[in-house]
N, C-alpha and C positions, 0 to 999 in steps of 0.2 A: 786393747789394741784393736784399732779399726780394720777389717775383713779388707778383701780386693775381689774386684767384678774376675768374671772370664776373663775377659775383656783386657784385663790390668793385666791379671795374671798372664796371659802369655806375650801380651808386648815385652814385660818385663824378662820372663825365659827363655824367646825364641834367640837364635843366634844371630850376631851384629847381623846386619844387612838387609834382616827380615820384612819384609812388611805386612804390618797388620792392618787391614781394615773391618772395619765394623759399622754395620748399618740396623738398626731397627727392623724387624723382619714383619713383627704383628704388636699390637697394644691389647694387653689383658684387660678384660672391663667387668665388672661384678659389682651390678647396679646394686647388688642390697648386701654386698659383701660376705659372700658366701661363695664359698671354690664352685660347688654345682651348679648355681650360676650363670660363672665366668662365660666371657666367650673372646675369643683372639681373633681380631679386626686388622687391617692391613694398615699402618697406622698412615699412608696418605699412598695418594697414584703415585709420587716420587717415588717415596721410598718402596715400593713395590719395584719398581724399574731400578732403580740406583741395587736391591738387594740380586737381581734376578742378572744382572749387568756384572756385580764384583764376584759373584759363583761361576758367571761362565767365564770368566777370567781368572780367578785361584786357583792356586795347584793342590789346595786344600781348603773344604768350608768346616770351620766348628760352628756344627748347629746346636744352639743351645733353647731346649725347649721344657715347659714343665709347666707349673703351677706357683702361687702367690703363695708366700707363707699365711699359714694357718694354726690354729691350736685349736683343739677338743672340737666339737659339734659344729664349727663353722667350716671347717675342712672336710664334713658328710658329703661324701657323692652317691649317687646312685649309677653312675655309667663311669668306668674306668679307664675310659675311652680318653685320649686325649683331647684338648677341645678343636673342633673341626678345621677352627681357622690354623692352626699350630701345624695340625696334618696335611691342610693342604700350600701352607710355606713350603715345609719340604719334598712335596709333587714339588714344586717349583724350582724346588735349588736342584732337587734329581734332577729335572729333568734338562739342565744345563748342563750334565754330564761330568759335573767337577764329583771330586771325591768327598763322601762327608764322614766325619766325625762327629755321631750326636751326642751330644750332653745334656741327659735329664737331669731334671733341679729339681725333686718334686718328694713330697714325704713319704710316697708308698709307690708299690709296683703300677706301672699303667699301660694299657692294652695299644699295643703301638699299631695295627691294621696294616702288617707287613714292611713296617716302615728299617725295620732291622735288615730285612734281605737287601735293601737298597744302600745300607752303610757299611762298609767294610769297620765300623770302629762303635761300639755302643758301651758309654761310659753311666754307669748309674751312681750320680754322686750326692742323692738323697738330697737332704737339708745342709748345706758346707757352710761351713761359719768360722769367724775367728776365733 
């Protein structure tokens, strides 16, 4: 059985009426394919504007942030941090004032640089799969 994005997943749950939208917030890039790496890039000036535009207009953001699936030695980091571009998306969605819900996606615990005090909602929902 094939998995469902976030994304699927609550078009599908929320109640008649609802509206979902979803915009590309950053693109993950890991030129020699390895998590440490990675760095999260704003994937164009649109979509910077169109993500920063639908947060201060929701009654609610699921932000959904983390890491690339990985296995054994390719998923080594040395900083637990998340990657900077990730962190500074959500400065951005705070700071439109809308309420967020973060959803990490990611294999292990990761140093979030206060980004918890700004969410009323922090789901850690590891590696999910079908």
């Amino acid at each position: 059985q094939a998995g469902e994005t976030v994304a699927e997943a609550l078009e599908r749950l929320a109640p008649n009426g609802t509206v979902v939208n979803r915009t590309r917030g950053c693109v993950v890039r890991s030129p020699d394919g390895r998590i440490g790496s990675s760095s999260c890039e704003p994937a164009s000036a649109e979509d910077t504007a169109a993500t920063s535009s639908l947060a201060a207009d929701a009654d609610l953001v699921v932000l959904c942030l983390g890491e690339e699936a990985y296995a054994e030695k390719f998923g080594d980091l040395d900083d637990l941090s998340l990657p900077h571009g990730q962190r500074e998306l959500a400065r951005r969605i705070a700071a439109t004032g809308a309420p967020i819900a973060l959803v990490l996606l990611q294999g292990r615990p990761r140093t979030l640089h206060g980004l918890a005090d700004r969410t009323p909602a922090v789901l850690a929902s590891f590696v999910p799969g079908p």
